[in-house]
Structure formats: structure tokens, C-alpha cells
C-alpha positions in Angstrom: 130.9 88.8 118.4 134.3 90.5 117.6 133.5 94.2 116.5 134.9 93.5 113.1 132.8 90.5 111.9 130.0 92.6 113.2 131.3 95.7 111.5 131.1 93.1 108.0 126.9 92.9 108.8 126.4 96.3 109.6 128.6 97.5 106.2 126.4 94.8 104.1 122.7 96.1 105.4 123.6 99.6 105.4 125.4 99.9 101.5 123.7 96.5 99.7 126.9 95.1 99.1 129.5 92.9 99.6 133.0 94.4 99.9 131.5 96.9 98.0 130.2 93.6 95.7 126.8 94.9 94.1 124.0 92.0 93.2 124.5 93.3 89.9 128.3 92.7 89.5 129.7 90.2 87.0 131.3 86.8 87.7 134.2 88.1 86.9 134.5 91.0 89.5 132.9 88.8 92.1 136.0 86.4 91.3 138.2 89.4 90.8 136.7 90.6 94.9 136.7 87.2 96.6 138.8 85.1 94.7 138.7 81.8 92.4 137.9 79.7 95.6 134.2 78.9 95.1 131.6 76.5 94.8 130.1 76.5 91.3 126.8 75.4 90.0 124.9 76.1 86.9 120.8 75.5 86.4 120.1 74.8 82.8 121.9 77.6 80.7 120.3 80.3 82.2 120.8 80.3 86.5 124.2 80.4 87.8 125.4 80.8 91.6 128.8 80.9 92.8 129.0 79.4 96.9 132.2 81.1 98.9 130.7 79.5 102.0 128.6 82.3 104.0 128.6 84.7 100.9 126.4 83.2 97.6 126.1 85.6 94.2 123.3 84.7 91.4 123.7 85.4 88.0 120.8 84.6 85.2 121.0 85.5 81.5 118.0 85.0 79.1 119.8 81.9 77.3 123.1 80.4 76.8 124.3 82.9 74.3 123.6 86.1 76.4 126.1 87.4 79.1 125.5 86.9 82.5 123.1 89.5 84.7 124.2 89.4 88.5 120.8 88.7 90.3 121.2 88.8 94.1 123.5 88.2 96.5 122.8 85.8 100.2 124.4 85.6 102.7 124.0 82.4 104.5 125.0 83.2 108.4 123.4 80.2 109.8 126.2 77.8 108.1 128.1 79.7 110.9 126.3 77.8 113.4 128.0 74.4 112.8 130.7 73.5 114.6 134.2 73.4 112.9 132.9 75.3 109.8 133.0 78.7 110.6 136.7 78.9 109.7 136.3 76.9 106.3 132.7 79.6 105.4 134.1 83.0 105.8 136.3 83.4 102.8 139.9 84.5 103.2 138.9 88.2 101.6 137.2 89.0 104.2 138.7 87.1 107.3 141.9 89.5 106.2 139.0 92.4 106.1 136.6 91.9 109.2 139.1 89.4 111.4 137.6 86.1 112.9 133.4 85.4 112.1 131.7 84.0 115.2 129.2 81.3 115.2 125.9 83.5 115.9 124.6 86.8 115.2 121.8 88.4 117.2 119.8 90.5 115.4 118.8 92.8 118.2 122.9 93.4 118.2 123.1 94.0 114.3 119.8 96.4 115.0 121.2 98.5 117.8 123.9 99.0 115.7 122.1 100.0 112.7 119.4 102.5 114.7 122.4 104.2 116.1 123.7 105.0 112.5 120.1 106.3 111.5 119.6 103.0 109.2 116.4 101.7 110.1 115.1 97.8 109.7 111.1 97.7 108.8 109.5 94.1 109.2 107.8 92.9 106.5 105.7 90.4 105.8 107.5 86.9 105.3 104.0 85.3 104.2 106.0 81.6 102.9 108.3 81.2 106.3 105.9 83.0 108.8 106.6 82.4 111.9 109.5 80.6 111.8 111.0 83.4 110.6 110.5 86.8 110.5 112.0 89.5 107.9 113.3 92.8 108.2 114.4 95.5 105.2 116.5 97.8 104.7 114.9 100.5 102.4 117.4 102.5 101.0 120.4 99.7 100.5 117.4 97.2 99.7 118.7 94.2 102.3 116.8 92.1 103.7 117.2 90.4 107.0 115.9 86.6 108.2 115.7 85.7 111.4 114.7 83.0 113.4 110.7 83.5 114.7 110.3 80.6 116.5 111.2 77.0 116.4 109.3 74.3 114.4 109.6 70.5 113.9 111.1 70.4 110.6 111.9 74.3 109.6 114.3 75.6 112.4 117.9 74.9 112.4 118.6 73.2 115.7 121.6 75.3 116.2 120.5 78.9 116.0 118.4 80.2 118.7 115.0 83.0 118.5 116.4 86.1 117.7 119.6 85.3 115.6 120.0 85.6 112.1 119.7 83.5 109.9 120.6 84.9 106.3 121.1 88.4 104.7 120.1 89.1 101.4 119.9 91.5 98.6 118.4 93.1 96.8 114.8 93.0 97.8 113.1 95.8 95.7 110.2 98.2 97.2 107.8 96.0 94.5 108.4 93.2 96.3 107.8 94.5 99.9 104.6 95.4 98.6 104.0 92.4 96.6 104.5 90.2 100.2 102.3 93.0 102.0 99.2 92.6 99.2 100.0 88.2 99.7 99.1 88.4 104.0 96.6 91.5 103.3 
């Protein structure tokens, strides 16, 4: 992996954001950050997510009159993994930033590079996805890490091997690293 596509993961687990994106940030500064270039969808009146490729943001608002509440941010690093895509998935904000995105990141990569800043990835529980894939969290920027356990019939990207990532995401409170412990305990 080229040190500045790697530099991208390592800046996302270790701040919580996205370009310095937070999960609470606005449509509009998300579109002001990465640009009008996106994949829309709306659920209802109430769920909204905007798709640049490997980056997704989620708003929600308690009805249709009521402003938009950023909810959490994904990113989707397996959609890396198909062949031809990559280019078209990593938006041109941060191909400009971090240079060219390879296919595959290996998590014991992104977590050498994390322990040797002194940011430390706990696992936790993953009681829905066990063991297909396993989870690890950032405390302090409140990210959480996916990656692949093991491969299963139906719930394993073909693609991606054991040990690479498959999505980052954020945030993932304390409440519910404890609510997923209390679920397997």
C-alpha cells in the first residue's frame, strides 16, 4: 500500500474523522469537504446517506420539518477490492490528499502503524457478524475497525482475504462497546 493511502486510515482511526469530516457534520460541509459528486438516497423523511464511493455520511432528523443530525460516517474499503473500481471509489478530494488507494488493506499494517503512535485497537465483541468478522475500537476517536475473521459460504467477500479490512466506521460510543459486551456475556 502507498504510504499516503495508508497515512488516509491511520488519520481516520486516530482523529474520528474524515478530512477532518466529523459524523456530526452537516450535508452541507460534507458537500462543501468532498464535493457535489455523490450518490444520494433518502429513507422515508427521516434517514439520509450520501455514497462518495469508499466514504458513506448518515444524517437522520426526527421528521421532515427538522434539520438534518449527521449520524455516522463508513467507510467501505472492501469496494476497493473489485477490480477497475478503485479509481472510480476514492473521491477526487482525497486522491489529491492521500495519492493513489490500493485494492487491500491489512489490518495488522493499519495496527503497527497505530501502536507505534500510542493509539491502541481493543477488540470487541461483534456478536451479529462473529466470526466472519471480527471488530476492533478506537476509544478515544471512537472508530471502529471490521475485518475479515474467516471465510463463510454466503458472508465473506470472495475478494478480500483473513486479516484485511473490510470497513471503518464512526462513531461507535463506549455505551455501545458495552452494550455488544453485555449481548455475548
Amino acid at each position: 500500500m502507498t504510504p499516503y493511502s495508508l497515512a488516509f486510515y491511520v488519520d481516520v482511526v486516530t482523529t474520528g474523522t474524515v478530512l477532518g469530516l466529523r459524523p456530526t457534520d452537516s450535508p452541507d460541509r460534507v458537500t462543501e469537504v468532498l464535493g457535489s459528486n455523490f450518490g444520494g438516497n433518502v429513507f422515508g423523511d427521516c434517514t439520509m446517506c450520501r455514497d462518495y464511493g469508499l466514504a458513506e455520511f448518515f444524517w437522520d432528523r426526527a421528521s421532515a420539518d427538522h434539520p438534518w443530525s449527521g449520524h455516522h460516517f463508513t467507510l467501505q474499503v472492501h469496494r476497493l477490492a473489485h477490480r477497475g473500481r478503485t479509481l472510480a471509489l476514492t473521491n477526487d478530494t482525497l486522491r489529491v490528499r492521500y495519492g493513489r488507494f490500493t485494492p487491500r488493506l491489512r489490518f495488522a499494517k493499519l495496527q503497527r502503524l497505530l501502536e507505534h503512535r500510542g493509539i491502541p485497537l481493543l477488540e470487541i465483541p461483534d456478536p451479529a457478524n462473529a466470526p466472519y468478522y471480527r471488530t476492533f475500537w478506537q476509544p478515544d476517536s471512537q472508530v471502529a475497525v471490521s475485518v475479515i475473521g474467516t471465510h463463510g459460504e454466503y458472508s465473506t467477500p470472495d475478494d478480500l482475504r483473513v486479516g484485511d479490512v473490510y470497513s471503518i466506521q464512526a462513531p461507535v460510543t463506549a455505551d455501545e462497546v458495552e452494550w455488544r459486551r453485555a449481548r455475548v456475556g
